[in-house]
N, C-alpha and C positions, 0 to 999 in steps of 0.2 A: 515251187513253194517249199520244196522239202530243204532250200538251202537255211532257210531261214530257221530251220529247226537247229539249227547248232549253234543260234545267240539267241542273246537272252534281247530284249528290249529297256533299256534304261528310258524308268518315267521319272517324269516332275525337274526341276530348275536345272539347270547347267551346272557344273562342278564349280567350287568357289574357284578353282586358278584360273580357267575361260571365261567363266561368269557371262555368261550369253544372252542375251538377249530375248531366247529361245525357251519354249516348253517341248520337252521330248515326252512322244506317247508309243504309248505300246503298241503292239501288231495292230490288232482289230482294229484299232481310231486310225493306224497308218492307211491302211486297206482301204478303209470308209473313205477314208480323205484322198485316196488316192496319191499319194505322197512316196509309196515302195509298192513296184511289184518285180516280176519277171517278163519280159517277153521277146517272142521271136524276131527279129528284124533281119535284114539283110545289111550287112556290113559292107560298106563302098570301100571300107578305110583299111579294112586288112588287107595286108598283100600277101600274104599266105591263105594257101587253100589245100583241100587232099584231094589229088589225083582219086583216078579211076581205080586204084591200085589204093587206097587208104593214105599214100604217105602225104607226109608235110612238106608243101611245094612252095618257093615263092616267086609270085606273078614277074612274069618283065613289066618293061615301062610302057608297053602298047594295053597289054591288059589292063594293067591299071587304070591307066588314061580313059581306056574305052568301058570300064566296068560289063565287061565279056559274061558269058554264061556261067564261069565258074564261081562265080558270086553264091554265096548260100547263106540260109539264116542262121544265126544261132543266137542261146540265150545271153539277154542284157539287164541284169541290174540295174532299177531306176531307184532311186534315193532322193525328194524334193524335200519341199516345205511349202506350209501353205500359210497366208495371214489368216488372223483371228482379231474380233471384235475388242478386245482387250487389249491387244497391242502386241506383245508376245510371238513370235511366229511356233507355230506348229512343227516339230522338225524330228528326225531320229538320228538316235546313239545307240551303234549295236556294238554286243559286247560278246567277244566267242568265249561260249563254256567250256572249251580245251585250251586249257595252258599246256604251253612252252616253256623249256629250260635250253633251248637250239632249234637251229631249221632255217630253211631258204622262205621268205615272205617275198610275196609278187602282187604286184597290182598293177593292173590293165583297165587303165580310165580312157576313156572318148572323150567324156566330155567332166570338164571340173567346175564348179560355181566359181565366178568370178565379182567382184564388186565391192563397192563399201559395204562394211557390215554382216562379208559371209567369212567362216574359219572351216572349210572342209581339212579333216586330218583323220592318217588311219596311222596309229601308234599300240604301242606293246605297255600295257603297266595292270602290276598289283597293287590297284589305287588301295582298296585296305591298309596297306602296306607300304603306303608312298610315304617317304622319299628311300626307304629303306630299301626296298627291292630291285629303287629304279622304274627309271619309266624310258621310252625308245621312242622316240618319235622319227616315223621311216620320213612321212613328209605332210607338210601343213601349209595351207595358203591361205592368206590373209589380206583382206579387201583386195589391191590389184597388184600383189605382190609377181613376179614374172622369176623370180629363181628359186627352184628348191634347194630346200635346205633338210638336214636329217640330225638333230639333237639327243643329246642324254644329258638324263638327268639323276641326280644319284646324292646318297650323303656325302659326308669330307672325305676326303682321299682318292677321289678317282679326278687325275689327270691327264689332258692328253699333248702335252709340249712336251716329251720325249720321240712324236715318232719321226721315224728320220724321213731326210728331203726325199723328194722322189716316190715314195708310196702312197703320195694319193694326187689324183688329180684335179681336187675340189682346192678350196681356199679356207680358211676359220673366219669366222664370224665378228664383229668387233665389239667393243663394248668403251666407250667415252661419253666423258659427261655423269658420273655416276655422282650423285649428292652423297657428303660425307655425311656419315651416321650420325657426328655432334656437330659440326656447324651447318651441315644445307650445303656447302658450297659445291658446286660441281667439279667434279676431278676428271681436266680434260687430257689425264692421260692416254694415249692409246693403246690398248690393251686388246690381242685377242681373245675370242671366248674359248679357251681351250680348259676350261676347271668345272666338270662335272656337277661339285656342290650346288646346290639349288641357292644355298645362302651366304654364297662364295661376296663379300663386303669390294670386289671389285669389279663385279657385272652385276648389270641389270638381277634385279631378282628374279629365279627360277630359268635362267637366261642358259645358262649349263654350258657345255661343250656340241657346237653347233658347227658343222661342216655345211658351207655353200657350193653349189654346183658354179662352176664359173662360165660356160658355153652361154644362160641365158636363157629367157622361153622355154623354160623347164616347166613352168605352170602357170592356172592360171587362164589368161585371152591367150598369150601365144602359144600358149600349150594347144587350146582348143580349137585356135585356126590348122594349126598341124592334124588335127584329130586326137588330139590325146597322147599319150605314151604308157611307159612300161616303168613302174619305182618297184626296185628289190632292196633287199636288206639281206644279207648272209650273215647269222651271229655262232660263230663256231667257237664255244668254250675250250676244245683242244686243243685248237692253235690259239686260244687267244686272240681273239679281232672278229671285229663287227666291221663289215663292209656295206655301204651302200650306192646305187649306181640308179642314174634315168638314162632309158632312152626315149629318144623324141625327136622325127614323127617311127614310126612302129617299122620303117623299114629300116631302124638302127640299131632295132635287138637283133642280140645275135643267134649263129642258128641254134647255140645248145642250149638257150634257155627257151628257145620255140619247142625246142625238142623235147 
């Protein structure tokens, strides 16, 4: 429980950009409702385990296969939602009270909501402060969306159709069909979203600069037939670049981010 002490719980409606469908409550109503706790389980899905010796081992394909004795519990993160009488679903948004200006972010999901009408997303912003600060979205899935994707969002002047070929392995995002501002009509140029601006007149609004995973089943159902995977983000102000990377299923992290 003591992880929970380093967010804060965001109550009452969804933020107007999501605008959700949802009411977020705080700990205690979460608790009650059973909706967030911790607990111990034994994980079938990890292929790493530590030896007798403490270190970080990964199983062959017999152990795995046969879920052997070196299976052990450790703790899991539940995060639901529950209906209510009103219509509303009951749901949480946690918010951590340490900020970042850099840092390696990881996230290790088993299991992700999937379906019409869910938006699970774990993103970086100074919403006080939006659009001015920027906001990071590592990854976000939407009804039965199957690839992630990792977006910024930012005021005018951050673009990203300079970087050269070869340094990423994802694809850009597109943006066609955009209604023009005075007539309506739709402009079916095709256009990647490489323009940060949230209010950039040639994507989708708050549409930004959105890199797609191209492999596929990055989230999602295929995500969670695999068991889940592993979304990082590296934002290093020194060199300049924000990196983002999934792996999926867990025996395609590699070993130094196990380590």
């Amino acid at each position: 429980s003591s992880l929970f002490d380093s967010y804060s719980f965001y109550v009452g409606k969804d933020s107007v950009g999501s605008n959700g469908y949802n009411m977020y409550v705080d700990r205690a109503q979460a608790e009650k409702l059973g909706i967030i706790n911790v607990t111990m389980e034994s994980d079938v899905l990890d292929i790493f385990y530590q030896d007798t010796g403490g270190r970080r081992r990964r199983r062959n394909q017999d152990e795995f296969s046969n879920n052997t004795s070196n299976d052990k519990t450790e703790p899991f993160v539940y995060v639901g939602s529950s209906p209510t009488t009103s219509g509303p679903r009951n749901s949480i948004r946690l918010e951590g009270i340490r900020r970042f200006d850099r840092g390696l972010f990881v996230l290790d999901v088993r299991h992700m909501p999937a379906g019409c009408g869910v938006w699970p997303a774990f993103w970086l912003v100074d919403e006080p402060n939006w659009p001015v600060n920027g906001e990071i979205d590592i990854v976000e899935g939407v009804n039965y969306q199957t690839e992630a994707k990792t977006a910024l969002h930012s005021t005018r002047g951050c673009k990203m159709d300079d970087i050269p070929l070869g340094t990423m392995t994802g694809a850009w995002d597109t943006a066609q069909g955009i209604p023009d501002a005075k007539t309506g009509i739709p402009d079916m140029t095709l256009r990647y979203a490489q323009n940060c601006f949230v209010y950039d007149p040639h994507q989708w609004l708050n549409q930004g600069c959105v890199a797609v995973d191209q492999e596929g089943g990055t989230i999602g159902v295929p995500l969670n037939e695999k068991g889940g995977g592993v979304y990082v983000l590296e934002w290093d102000p020194i060199n300049r670049h924000m990196r983002s990377w999934v792996f999926t299923p867990h025996t395609n992290v590699p070993e130094n981010l196990v380590q």
